[in-house]
C-alpha positions in Angstrom: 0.0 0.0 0.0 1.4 3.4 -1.2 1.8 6.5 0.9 0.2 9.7 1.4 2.7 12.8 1.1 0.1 16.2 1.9 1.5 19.1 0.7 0.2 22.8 1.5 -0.1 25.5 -1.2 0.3 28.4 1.7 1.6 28.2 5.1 -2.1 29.1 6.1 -3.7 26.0 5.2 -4.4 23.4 8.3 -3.1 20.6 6.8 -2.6 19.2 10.4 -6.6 18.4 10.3 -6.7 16.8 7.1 -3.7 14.7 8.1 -5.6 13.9 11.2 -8.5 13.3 9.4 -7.1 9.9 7.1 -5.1 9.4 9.7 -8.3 8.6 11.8 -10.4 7.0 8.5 -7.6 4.9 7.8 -7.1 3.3 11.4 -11.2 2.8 12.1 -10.5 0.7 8.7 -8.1 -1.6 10.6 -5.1 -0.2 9.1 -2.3 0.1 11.2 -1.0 4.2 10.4 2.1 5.9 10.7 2.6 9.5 10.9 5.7 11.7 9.5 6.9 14.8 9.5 10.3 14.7 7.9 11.0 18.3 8.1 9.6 20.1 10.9 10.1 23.9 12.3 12.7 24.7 15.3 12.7 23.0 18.3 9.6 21.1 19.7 7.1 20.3 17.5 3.1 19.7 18.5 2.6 17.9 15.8 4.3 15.3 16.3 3.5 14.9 19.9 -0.3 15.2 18.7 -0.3 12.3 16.3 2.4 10.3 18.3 -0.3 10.3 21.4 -3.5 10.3 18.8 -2.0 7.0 16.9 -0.4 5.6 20.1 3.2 5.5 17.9 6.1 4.1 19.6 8.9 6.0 18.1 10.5 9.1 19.4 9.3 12.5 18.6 13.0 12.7 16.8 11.6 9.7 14.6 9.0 11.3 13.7 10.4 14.3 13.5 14.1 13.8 12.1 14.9 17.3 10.6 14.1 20.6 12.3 15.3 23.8 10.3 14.4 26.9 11.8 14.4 30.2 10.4 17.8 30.6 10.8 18.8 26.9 10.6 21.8 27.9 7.7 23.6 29.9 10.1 23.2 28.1 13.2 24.1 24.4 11.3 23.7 22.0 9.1 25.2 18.7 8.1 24.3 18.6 4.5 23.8 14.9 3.2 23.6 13.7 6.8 20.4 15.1 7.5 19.0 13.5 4.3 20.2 10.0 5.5 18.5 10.7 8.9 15.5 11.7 7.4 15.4 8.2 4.9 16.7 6.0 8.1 13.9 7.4 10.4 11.3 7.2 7.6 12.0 3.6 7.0 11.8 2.9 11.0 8.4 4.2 10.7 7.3 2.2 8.0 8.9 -1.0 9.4 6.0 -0.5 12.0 2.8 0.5 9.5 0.9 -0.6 6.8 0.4 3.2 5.7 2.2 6.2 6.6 1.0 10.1 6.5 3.8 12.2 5.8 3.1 15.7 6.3 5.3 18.3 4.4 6.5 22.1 6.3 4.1 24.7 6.3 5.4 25.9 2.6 6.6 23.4 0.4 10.1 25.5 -0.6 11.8 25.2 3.1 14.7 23.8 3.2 15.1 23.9 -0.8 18.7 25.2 -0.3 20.0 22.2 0.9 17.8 19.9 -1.2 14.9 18.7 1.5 11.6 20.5 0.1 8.8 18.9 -0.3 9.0 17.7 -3.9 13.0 16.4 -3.9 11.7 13.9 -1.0 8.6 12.7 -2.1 9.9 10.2 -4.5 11.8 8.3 -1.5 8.4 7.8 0.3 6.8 5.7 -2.4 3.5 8.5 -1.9 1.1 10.1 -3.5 0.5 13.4 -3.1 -2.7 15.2 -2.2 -2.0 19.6 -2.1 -4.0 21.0 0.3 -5.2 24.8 -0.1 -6.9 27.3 2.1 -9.4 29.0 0.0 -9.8 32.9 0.1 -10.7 34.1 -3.1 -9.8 33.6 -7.2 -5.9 33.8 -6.4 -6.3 31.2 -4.1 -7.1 29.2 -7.0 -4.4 30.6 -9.1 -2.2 29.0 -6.4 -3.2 25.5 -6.3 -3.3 25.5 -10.2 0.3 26.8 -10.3 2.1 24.2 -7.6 0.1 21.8 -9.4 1.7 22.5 -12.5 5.0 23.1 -10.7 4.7 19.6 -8.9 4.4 17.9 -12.3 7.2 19.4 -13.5 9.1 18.0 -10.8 7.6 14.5 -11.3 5.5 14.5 -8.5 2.7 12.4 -8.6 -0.4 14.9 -7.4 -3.6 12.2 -6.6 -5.3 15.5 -6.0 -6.2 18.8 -4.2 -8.4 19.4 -1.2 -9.8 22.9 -0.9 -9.7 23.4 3.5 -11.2 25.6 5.4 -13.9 27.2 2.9 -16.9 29.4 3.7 -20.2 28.7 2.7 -20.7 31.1 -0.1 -16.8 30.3 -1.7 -18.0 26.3 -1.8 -20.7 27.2 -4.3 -18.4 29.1 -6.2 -15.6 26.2 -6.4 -18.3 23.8 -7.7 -20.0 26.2 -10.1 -16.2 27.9 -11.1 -13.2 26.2 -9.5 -13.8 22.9 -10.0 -14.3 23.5 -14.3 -11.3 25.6 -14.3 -9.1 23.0 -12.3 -10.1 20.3 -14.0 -9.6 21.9 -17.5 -6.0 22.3 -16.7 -5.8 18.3 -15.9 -5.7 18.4 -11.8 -8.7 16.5 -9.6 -10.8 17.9 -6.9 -10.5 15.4 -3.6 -12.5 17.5 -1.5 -14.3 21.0 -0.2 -13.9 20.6 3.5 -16.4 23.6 4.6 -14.9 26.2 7.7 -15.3 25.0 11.1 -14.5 27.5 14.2 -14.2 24.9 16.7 -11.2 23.1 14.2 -9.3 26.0 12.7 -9.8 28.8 14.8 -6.8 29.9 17.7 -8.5 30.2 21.3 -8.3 33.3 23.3 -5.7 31.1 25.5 -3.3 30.9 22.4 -3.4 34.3 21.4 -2.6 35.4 24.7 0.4 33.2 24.8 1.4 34.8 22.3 1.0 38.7 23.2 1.6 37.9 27.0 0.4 41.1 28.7 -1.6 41.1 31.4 -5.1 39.1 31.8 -7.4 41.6 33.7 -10.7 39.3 33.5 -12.3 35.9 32.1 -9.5 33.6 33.4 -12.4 30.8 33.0 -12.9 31.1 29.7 -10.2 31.4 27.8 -11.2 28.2 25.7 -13.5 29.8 23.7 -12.2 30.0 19.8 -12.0 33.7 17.8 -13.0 33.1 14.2 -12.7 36.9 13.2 -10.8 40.3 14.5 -11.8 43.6 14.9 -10.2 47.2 14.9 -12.7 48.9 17.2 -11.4 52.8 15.8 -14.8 53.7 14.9 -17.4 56.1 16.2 -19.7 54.7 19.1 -22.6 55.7 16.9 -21.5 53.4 14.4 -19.9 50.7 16.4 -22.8 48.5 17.9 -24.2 47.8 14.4 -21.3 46.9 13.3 -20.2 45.0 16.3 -23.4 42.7 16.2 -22.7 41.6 12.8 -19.7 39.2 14.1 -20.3 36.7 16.8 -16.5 34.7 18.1 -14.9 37.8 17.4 -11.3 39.4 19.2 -11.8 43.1 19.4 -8.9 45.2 19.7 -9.2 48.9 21.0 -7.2 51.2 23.2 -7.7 50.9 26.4 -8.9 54.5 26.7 -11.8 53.7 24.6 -14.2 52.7 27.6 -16.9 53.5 25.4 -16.0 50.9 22.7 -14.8 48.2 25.1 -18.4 48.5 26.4 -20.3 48.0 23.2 -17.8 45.0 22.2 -18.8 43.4 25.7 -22.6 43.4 24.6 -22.1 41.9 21.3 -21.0 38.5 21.2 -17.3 38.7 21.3 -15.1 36.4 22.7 -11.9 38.6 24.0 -11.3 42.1 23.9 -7.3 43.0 23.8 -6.8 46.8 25.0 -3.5 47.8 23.5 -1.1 50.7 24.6 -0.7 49.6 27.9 -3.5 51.7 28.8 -6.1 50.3 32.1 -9.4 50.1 30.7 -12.3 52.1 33.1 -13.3 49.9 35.9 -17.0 49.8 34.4 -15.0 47.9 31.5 -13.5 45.0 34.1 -17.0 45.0 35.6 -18.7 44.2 32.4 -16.6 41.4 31.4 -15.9 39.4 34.9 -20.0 39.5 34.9 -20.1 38.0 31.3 -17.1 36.1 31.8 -15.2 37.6 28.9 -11.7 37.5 29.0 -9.7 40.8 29.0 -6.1 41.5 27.5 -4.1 44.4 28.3 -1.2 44.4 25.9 1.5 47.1 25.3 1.9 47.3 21.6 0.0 49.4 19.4 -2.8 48.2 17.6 -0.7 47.3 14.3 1.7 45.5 16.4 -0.5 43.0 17.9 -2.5 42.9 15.2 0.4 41.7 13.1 1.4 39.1 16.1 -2.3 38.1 16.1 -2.0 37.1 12.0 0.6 34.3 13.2 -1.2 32.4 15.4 -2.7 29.0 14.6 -4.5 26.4 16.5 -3.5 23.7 17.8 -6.1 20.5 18.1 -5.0 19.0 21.4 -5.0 15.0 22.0 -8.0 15.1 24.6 -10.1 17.6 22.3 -12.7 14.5 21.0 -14.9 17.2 19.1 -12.0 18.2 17.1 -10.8 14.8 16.1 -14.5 13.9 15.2 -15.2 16.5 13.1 -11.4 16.0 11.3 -12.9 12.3 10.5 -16.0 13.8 9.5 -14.6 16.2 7.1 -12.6 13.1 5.6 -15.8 11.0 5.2 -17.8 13.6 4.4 -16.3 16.3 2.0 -13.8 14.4 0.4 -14.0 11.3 -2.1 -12.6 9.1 0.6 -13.3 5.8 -1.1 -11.2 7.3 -4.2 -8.4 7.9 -2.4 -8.3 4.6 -0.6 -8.4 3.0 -4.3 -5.5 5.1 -4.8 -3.6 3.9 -2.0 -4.3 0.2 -2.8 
């Protein structure tokens, strides 16, 4: 049984749920499946420690994880062809224990090209097939997947497919009624049109607060919830609570010497509000939100600032989060032509 290599078109799609996703399908088909990561980012990767406790693997997180190139990793090492023979020798402990192996390529195909590890100069040692996964956003987004299709092939990379992740309710009537002619005029299959899920893709407060820091000033119980959308709040009060209801799982960001604002985001469905500038909100503000249990950051960068940091943050699906690793199966089952791609594999 052959492989499956999933590469992403944009370091924005979650491939980590599709993986999870055959990963699951696969196993409640009685197939024992590995998982691996041959290049991975800098030190620790969750991951790897998220599919070594999900499959119950016995290998090391190193084995699953061989090759971690930061970005920096030319200046602070590298071994050259050695890392390439660790990567093979670790990949072929892996399969030695499974009948099927996911192998999940960086966040952008091109890392590590300098020294020969991207995605496409390794594929061919894994005996896969390759399934590119995109996030879709608009028309360039298919523009995308069309051109590292095309660029795959050139490379003689076997593409089984593309799955389109992550997609909004209105853009999955357009990828059937437009994408779907366009990619397959060029000669490239449609796996799948997994539709947006908060609960699966979206960071929770408690993530994007590890990653500001600052100071939490209310809502300690219930920094779980997930933010699908941000918010400037820089606009007029008479304008803000219209637009402020038209979001619900929403991060609002506002100075903290907008007490007015901060009040109308409290009212409206949002799940955190962040008050940059290091300025204390008005204790009415604190009041507000410890009685609706919404958590509070105070942060000292500008607004641009942690908005920027915000726009790096992805989620992580923990290994006790069932609902997550049901609705990855799901997806598989659901949205994608599963039974296709297990012909594929056989």
């Amino acid at each position: 049984m052959k492989n499956i290599y999933l590469v992403s078109s944009d370091g924005s799609s979650p491939k980590t749920a599709v993986a999870l996703g055959l990963a699951l399908k696969l196993r409640d088909g009685g197939l024992k499946v590995g998982f691996f990561k041959p290049v991975g980012p800098g030190p620790g990767d969750e991951e790897a420690s998220l599919f070594k406790e999900v499959l119950k693997l016995d290998h090391s997180l190193d084995t699953i994880c061989p090759c971690r190139v930061g970005p920096s990793y030319l200046s602070e090492f590298y071994a050259g062809d050695g890392e390439r023979g660790r990567i093979l020798q670790a990949y072929d402990e892996i399969k030695r224990n499974a009948e099927v192996v996911i192998i999940n390529s960086p966040p952008f195909p091109y890392i590590a090209a300098s020294v020969g590890l991207e995605a496409e100069s390794l594929v061919s040692s894994f005996d896969a097939l390759t399934i590119l996964v995109t996030k879709v956003e608009n028309d360039h987004s298919l523009d995308q997947a069309i051109y590292y299709n095309y660029h795959l092939r050139m490379r003689n990379v076997h593409v089984l497919g593309n799955i389109f992740d992550d997609v909004s309710p209105p853009l999955a009537v357009k990828i059937e009624e437009t994408y779907r002619p366009f990619l397959e005029k060029a000669g490239y299959s449609l796996l799948g049109v997994i539709p947006a899920r908060v609960g699966i893709t979206s960071p929770t407060v408690a993530e994007y607060y590890e990653a500001l820091g600052g100071e939490l000033l209310a809502g300690q119980n219930n920094m779980g919830v997930a933010v699908e959308e941000m918010i400037i709040g820089a606009m007029t009060i008479e304008s803000a609570l219209n637009y402020l209801r038209r979001s619900i799982h929403k991060a609002v960001i506002t100075g903290g010497d907008r007490a007015d604002l901060a009040l109308a985001a409290l009212v409206t469905g949002t799940s955190v509000l962040i008050l940059t500038g290091g300025l204390y909100p008005d204790p009415k503000v604190i009041a507000q939100a410890e009685e609706r249990n919404i958590p509070v950051i105070l942060v000292g960068y500008d607004t641009y600032t942690t908005l920027d940091k915000m726009n790096h943050v992805i989620h992580h699906i923990k290994s006790s989060d069932e609902q997550s690793l049901a609705v990855a199966r799901l997806n598989i089952e659901k949205h994608c032509r599963w039974q296709d791609i297990l012909t594929s594999l056989r």
